[in-house]
C-alpha positions in Angstrom: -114.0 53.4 -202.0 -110.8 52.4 -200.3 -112.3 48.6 -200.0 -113.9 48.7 -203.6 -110.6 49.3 -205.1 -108.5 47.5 -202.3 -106.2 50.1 -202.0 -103.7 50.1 -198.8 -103.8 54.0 -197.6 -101.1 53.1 -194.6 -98.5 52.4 -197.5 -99.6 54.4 -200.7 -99.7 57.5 -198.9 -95.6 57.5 -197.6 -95.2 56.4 -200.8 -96.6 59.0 -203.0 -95.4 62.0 -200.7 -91.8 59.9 -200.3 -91.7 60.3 -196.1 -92.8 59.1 -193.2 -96.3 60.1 -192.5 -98.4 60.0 -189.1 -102.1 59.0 -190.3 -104.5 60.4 -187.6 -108.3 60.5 -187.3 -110.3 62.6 -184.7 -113.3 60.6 -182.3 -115.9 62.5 -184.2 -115.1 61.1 -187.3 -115.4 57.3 -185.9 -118.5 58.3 -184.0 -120.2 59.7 -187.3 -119.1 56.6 -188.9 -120.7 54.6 -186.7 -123.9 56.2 -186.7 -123.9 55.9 -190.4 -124.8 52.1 -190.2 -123.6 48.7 -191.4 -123.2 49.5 -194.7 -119.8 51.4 -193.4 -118.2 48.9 -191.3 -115.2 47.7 -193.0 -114.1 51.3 -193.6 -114.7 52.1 -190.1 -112.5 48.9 -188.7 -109.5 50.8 -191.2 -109.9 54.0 -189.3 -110.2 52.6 -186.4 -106.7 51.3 -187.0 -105.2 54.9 -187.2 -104.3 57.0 -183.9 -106.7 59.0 -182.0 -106.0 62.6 -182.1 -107.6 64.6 -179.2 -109.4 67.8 -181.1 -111.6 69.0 -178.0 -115.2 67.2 -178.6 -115.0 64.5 -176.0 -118.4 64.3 -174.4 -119.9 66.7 -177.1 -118.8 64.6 -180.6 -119.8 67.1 -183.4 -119.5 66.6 -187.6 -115.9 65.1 -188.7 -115.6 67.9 -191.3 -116.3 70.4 -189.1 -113.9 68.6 -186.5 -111.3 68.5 -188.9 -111.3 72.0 -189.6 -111.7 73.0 -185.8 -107.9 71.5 -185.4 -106.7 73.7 -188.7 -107.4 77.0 -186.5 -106.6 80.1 -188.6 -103.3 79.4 -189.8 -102.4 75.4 -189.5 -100.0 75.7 -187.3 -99.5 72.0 -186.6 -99.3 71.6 -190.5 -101.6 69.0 -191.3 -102.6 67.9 -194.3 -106.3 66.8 -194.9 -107.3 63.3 -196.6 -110.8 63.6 -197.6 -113.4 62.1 -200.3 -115.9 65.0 -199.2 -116.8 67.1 -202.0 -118.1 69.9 -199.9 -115.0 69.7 -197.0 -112.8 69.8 -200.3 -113.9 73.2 -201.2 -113.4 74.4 -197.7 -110.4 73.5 -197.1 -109.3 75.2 -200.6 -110.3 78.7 -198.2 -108.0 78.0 -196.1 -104.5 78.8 -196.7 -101.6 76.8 -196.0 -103.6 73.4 -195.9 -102.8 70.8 -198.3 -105.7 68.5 -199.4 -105.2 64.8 -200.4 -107.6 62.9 -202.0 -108.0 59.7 -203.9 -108.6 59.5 -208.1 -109.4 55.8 -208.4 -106.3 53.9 -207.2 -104.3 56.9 -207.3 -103.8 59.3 -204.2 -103.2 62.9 -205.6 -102.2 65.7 -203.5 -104.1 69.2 -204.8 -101.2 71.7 -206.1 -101.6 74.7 -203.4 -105.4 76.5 -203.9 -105.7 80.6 -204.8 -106.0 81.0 -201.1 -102.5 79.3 -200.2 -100.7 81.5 -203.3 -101.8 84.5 -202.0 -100.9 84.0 -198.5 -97.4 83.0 -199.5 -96.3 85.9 -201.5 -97.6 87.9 -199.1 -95.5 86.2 -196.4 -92.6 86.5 -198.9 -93.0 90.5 -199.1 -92.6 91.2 -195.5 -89.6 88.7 -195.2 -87.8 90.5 -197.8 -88.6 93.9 -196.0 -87.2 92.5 -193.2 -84.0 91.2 -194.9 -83.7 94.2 -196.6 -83.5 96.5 -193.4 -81.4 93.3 -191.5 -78.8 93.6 -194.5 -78.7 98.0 -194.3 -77.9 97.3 -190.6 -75.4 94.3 -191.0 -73.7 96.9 -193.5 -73.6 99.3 -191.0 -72.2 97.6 -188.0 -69.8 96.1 -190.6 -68.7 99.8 -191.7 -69.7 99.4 -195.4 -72.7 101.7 -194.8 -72.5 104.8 -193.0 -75.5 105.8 -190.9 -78.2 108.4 -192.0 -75.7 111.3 -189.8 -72.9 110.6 -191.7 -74.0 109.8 -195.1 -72.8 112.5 -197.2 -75.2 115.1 -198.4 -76.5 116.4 -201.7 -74.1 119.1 -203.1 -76.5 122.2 -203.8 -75.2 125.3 -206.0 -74.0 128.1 -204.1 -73.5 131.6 -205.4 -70.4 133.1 -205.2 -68.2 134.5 -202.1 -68.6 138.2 -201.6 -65.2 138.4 -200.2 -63.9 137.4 -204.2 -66.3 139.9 -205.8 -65.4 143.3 -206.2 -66.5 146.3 -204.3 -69.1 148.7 -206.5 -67.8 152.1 -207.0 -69.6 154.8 -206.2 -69.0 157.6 -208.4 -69.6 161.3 -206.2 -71.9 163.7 -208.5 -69.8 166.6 -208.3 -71.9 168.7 -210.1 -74.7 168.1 -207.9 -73.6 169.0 -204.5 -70.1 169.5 -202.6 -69.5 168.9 -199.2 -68.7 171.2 -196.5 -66.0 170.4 -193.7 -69.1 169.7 -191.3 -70.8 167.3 -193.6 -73.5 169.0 -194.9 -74.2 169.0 -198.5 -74.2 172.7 -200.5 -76.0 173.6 -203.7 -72.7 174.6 -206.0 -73.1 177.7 -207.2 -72.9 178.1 -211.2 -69.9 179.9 -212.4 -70.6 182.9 -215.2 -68.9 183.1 -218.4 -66.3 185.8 -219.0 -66.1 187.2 -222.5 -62.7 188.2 -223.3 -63.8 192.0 -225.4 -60.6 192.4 -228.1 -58.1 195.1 -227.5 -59.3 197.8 -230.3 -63.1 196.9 -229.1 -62.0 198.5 -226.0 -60.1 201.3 -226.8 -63.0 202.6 -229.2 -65.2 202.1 -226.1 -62.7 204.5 -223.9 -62.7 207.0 -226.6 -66.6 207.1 -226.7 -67.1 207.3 -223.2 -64.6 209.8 -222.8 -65.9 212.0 -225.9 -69.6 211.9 -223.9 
Protein backbone atom coordinates (compact mmCIF):
# COMPACT_ATOMS: atom_id res chain seq x y z
CA UNK A 1 0.00 0.00 0.00
CA UNK A 2 2.64 2.45 1.02
CA UNK A 3 4.46 1.73 -2.56
CA UNK A 4 1.17 1.60 -4.51
CA UNK A 5 0.28 5.04 -3.46
CA UNK A 6 3.96 6.25 -3.04
CA UNK A 7 3.42 7.71 0.12
CA UNK A 8 6.61 8.78 2.26
CA UNK A 9 5.66 7.47 6.05
CA UNK A 10 9.16 9.00 7.55
CA UNK A 11 7.76 12.51 6.59
CA UNK A 12 3.77 12.33 6.56
CA UNK A 13 3.67 10.96 9.89
CA UNK A 14 5.66 14.16 11.89
CA UNK A 15 3.66 16.00 9.80
CA UNK A 16 0.23 14.95 10.47
CA UNK A 17 0.86 14.62 14.44
CA UNK A 18 3.06 18.12 14.09
CA UNK A 19 6.30 16.65 16.26
CA UNK A 20 9.10 14.82 16.09
CA UNK A 21 8.39 11.12 15.90
CA UNK A 22 10.82 8.05 16.51
CA UNK A 23 9.56 5.28 13.85
CA UNK A 24 10.48 1.80 15.30
CA UNK A 25 9.79 -1.79 14.18
CA UNK A 26 10.43 -4.96 16.33
CA UNK A 27 12.78 -8.12 14.61
CA UNK A 28 9.70 -10.19 14.43
CA UNK A 29 7.99 -8.01 12.27
CA UNK A 30 11.08 -8.05 9.54
CA UNK A 31 11.38 -11.73 10.10
CA UNK A 32 7.52 -12.39 9.28
CA UNK A 33 8.04 -10.16 6.35
CA UNK A 34 10.62 -12.04 5.06
CA UNK A 35 8.97 -15.24 5.28
CA UNK A 36 6.08 -13.80 3.46
CA UNK A 37 8.01 -13.97 0.02
CA UNK A 38 9.07 -11.72 -2.85
CA UNK A 39 5.97 -10.28 -3.44
CA UNK A 40 6.83 -8.12 -0.09
CA UNK A 41 10.24 -6.90 -0.66
CA UNK A 42 10.11 -3.28 -1.31
CA UNK A 43 8.05 -2.80 1.75
CA UNK A 44 10.31 -4.84 3.71
CA UNK A 45 13.62 -2.71 2.41
CA UNK A 46 11.34 0.61 4.00
CA UNK A 47 11.17 -1.13 7.35
CA UNK A 48 14.26 -2.18 7.27
CA UNK A 49 15.16 1.48 7.16
CA UNK A 50 13.46 2.14 10.65
CA UNK A 51 15.34 1.30 14.10
CA UNK A 52 15.34 -2.02 15.75
CA UNK A 53 13.61 -2.03 18.90
CA UNK A 54 14.59 -4.92 21.19
CA UNK A 55 10.98 -6.53 22.45
CA UNK A 56 12.44 -9.90 24.05
CA UNK A 57 12.10 -12.56 20.97
CA UNK A 58 15.67 -12.81 19.84
CA UNK A 59 16.27 -16.45 19.11
CA UNK A 60 12.53 -17.28 19.52
CA UNK A 61 10.93 -14.63 16.69
CA UNK A 62 7.13 -15.00 17.20
CA UNK A 63 3.93 -13.06 15.14
CA UNK A 64 4.58 -9.09 14.71
CA UNK A 65 1.10 -8.44 16.07
CA UNK A 66 1.50 -10.30 18.83
CA UNK A 67 5.09 -8.72 19.27
CA UNK A 68 3.77 -5.51 19.07
CA UNK A 69 1.32 -5.94 21.75
CA UNK A 70 3.85 -7.91 24.02
CA UNK A 71 5.85 -4.35 24.33
CA UNK A 72 2.25 -2.38 25.16
CA UNK A 73 2.21 -4.50 28.59
CA UNK A 74 -0.94 -3.61 30.58
CA UNK A 75 -0.79 -0.08 30.70
CA UNK A 76 1.71 1.41 27.85
CA UNK A 77 3.88 2.69 29.81
CA UNK A 78 6.51 3.67 27.21
CA UNK A 79 3.51 5.35 25.33
CA UNK A 80 3.65 4.12 22.03
CA UNK A 81 1.50 4.55 19.39
CA UNK A 82 0.76 1.64 16.98
CA UNK A 83 0.88 2.06 12.99
CA UNK A 84 -0.84 -0.82 11.57
CA UNK A 85 -2.93 -1.89 8.18
CA UNK A 86 -4.06 -5.11 10.18
CA UNK A 87 -7.64 -5.33 10.55
CA UNK A 88 -7.60 -7.87 13.25
CA UNK A 89 -4.45 -6.06 15.35
CA UNK A 90 -6.67 -2.89 14.85
CA UNK A 91 -9.46 -4.24 16.89
CA UNK A 92 -7.11 -5.29 19.61
CA UNK A 93 -5.46 -2.65 20.18
CA UNK A 94 -8.96 -0.72 20.47
CA UNK A 95 -8.99 -3.16 24.08
CA UNK A 96 -6.42 -1.76 25.19
CA UNK A 97 -6.48 1.51 26.87
CA UNK A 98 -4.20 4.25 26.52
CA UNK A 99 -2.81 3.13 23.00
CA UNK A 100 -3.37 5.25 20.08
CA UNK A 101 -3.72 3.50 16.69
CA UNK A 102 -2.57 5.10 13.35
CA UNK A 103 -3.43 3.88 10.27
CA UNK A 104 -3.45 4.82 6.70
CA UNK A 105 -7.00 5.91 4.53
CA UNK A 106 -5.48 5.96 0.97
CA UNK A 107 -2.84 8.77 1.04
CA UNK A 108 -4.02 10.05 4.15
CA UNK A 109 -2.57 8.87 7.72
CA UNK A 110 -5.42 9.18 10.36
CA UNK A 111 -4.87 8.75 13.89
CA UNK A 112 -8.25 6.76 15.58
CA UNK A 113 -9.97 9.40 18.17
CA UNK A 114 -9.27 7.39 21.63
CA UNK A 115 -11.51 3.86 21.61
CA UNK A 116 -14.38 3.06 24.59
CA UNK A 117 -11.61 1.28 26.29
CA UNK A 118 -9.18 4.51 26.50
CA UNK A 119 -12.51 6.86 27.67
CA UNK A 120 -13.22 4.74 30.39
CA UNK A 121 -9.81 4.41 31.71
CA UNK A 122 -9.35 8.17 31.72
CA UNK A 123 -12.27 9.23 33.73
CA UNK A 124 -11.65 6.78 35.93
CA UNK A 125 -8.05 8.06 36.35
CA UNK A 126 -9.61 11.52 36.58
CA UNK A 127 -11.96 10.46 39.73
CA UNK A 128 -9.19 9.32 41.95
CA UNK A 129 -6.98 12.45 41.06
CA UNK A 130 -9.68 14.67 42.13
CA UNK A 131 -10.08 12.67 45.41
CA UNK A 132 -6.68 13.14 45.93
CA UNK A 133 -6.81 16.96 45.28
CA UNK A 134 -9.66 17.19 47.15
CA UNK A 135 -8.13 15.80 50.48
CA UNK A 136 -4.48 17.64 49.38
CA UNK A 137 -6.53 21.02 49.27
CA UNK A 138 -8.60 20.10 53.08
CA UNK A 139 -4.98 19.62 54.29
CA UNK A 140 -3.20 22.69 52.54
CA UNK A 141 -6.25 24.56 54.27
CA UNK A 142 -5.35 23.24 57.36
CA UNK A 143 -1.71 23.82 57.75
CA UNK A 144 -2.56 27.20 56.18
CA UNK A 145 -5.09 27.89 59.28
CA UNK A 146 -8.20 28.45 57.03
CA UNK A 147 -9.55 25.03 58.13
CA UNK A 148 -9.61 23.92 61.56
CA UNK A 149 -9.01 20.15 62.20
CA UNK A 150 -11.93 17.62 62.88
CA UNK A 151 -10.98 18.48 67.13
CA UNK A 152 -11.57 21.95 66.76
CA UNK A 153 -14.23 22.33 64.27
CA UNK A 154 -17.10 23.64 66.08
CA UNK A 155 -19.93 21.38 66.90
CA UNK A 156 -23.65 21.22 66.08
CA UNK A 157 -25.65 23.26 68.68
CA UNK A 158 -28.34 20.80 70.12
CA UNK A 159 -31.51 22.20 72.23
CA UNK A 160 -31.08 21.97 75.80
CA UNK A 161 -33.84 22.19 78.36
CA UNK A 162 -33.75 24.62 80.74
CA UNK A 163 -31.33 25.21 84.00
CA UNK A 164 -32.95 23.92 87.16
CA UNK A 165 -31.12 26.40 89.09
CA UNK A 166 -33.63 29.30 87.05
CA UNK A 167 -36.79 27.21 87.68
CA UNK A 168 -38.62 27.47 90.65
CA UNK A 169 -38.91 25.20 93.53
CA UNK A 170 -42.56 23.11 93.72
CA UNK A 171 -44.39 23.82 96.76
CA UNK A 172 -45.48 21.32 98.74
CA UNK A 173 -48.64 22.19 100.43
CA UNK A 174 -48.80 20.02 104.18
CA UNK A 175 -52.49 18.30 104.36
CA UNK A 176 -53.37 19.60 107.64
CA UNK A 177 -56.34 17.88 107.89
CA UNK A 178 -54.85 14.68 107.36
CA UNK A 179 -52.31 14.23 109.88
CA UNK A 180 -50.18 16.65 112.34
CA UNK A 181 -46.90 16.05 113.53
CA UNK A 182 -45.69 15.33 116.81
CA UNK A 183 -42.31 16.85 118.31
CA UNK A 184 -40.68 13.30 117.60
CA UNK A 185 -41.77 13.07 114.04
CA UNK A 186 -44.30 10.77 113.94
CA UNK A 187 -47.41 11.43 112.21
CA UNK A 188 -51.00 11.47 114.46
CA UNK A 189 -54.53 10.82 113.17
CA UNK A 190 -56.17 14.51 114.26
CA UNK A 191 -58.88 13.90 116.18
CA UNK A 192 -62.31 15.49 114.88
CA UNK A 193 -63.53 18.28 116.95
CA UNK A 194 -67.53 18.12 118.05
CA UNK A 195 -69.98 20.83 117.48
CA UNK A 196 -71.30 22.85 120.40
CA UNK A 197 -74.88 24.01 120.20
CA UNK A 198 -75.25 27.20 121.89
CA UNK A 199 -79.21 26.21 123.83
CA UNK A 200 -80.94 30.04 124.15
CA UNK A 201 -81.27 31.57 127.54
CA UNK A 202 -85.20 30.94 128.14
CA UNK A 203 -84.64 27.30 126.61
CA UNK A 204 -82.65 26.83 129.64
CA UNK A 205 -84.29 28.22 132.28
CA UNK A 206 -87.54 26.22 131.32
CA UNK A 207 -85.21 23.18 131.46
CA UNK A 208 -84.07 24.14 135.28
CA UNK A 209 -87.66 24.68 136.22
CA UNK A 210 -88.59 21.13 134.90
CA UNK A 211 -86.01 19.33 136.32
CA UNK A 212 -86.33 20.95 139.49
CA UNK A 213 -90.35 20.45 139.54
CA UNK A 214 -89.41 16.45 138.97
Amino acid sequence: MYLRNKINIADNIPRYIQDDVKLLTTQCAIIEMENLGPKLNGALLILKKYAVHKCGHEGKPILGSKCLLSMLGKNNDNHYIIATQDRDLQDRIRDKPGVPLLYLHMKTPVLEKPAEASVKAAKNKLTVLCKSEITALEQLKVESGLLKNDEEKPKKKTKKGPNPLSCKKKKVKANIRSHIVKKEGKPEIEKKKRKRIKIPKHVRELMLENKTTM
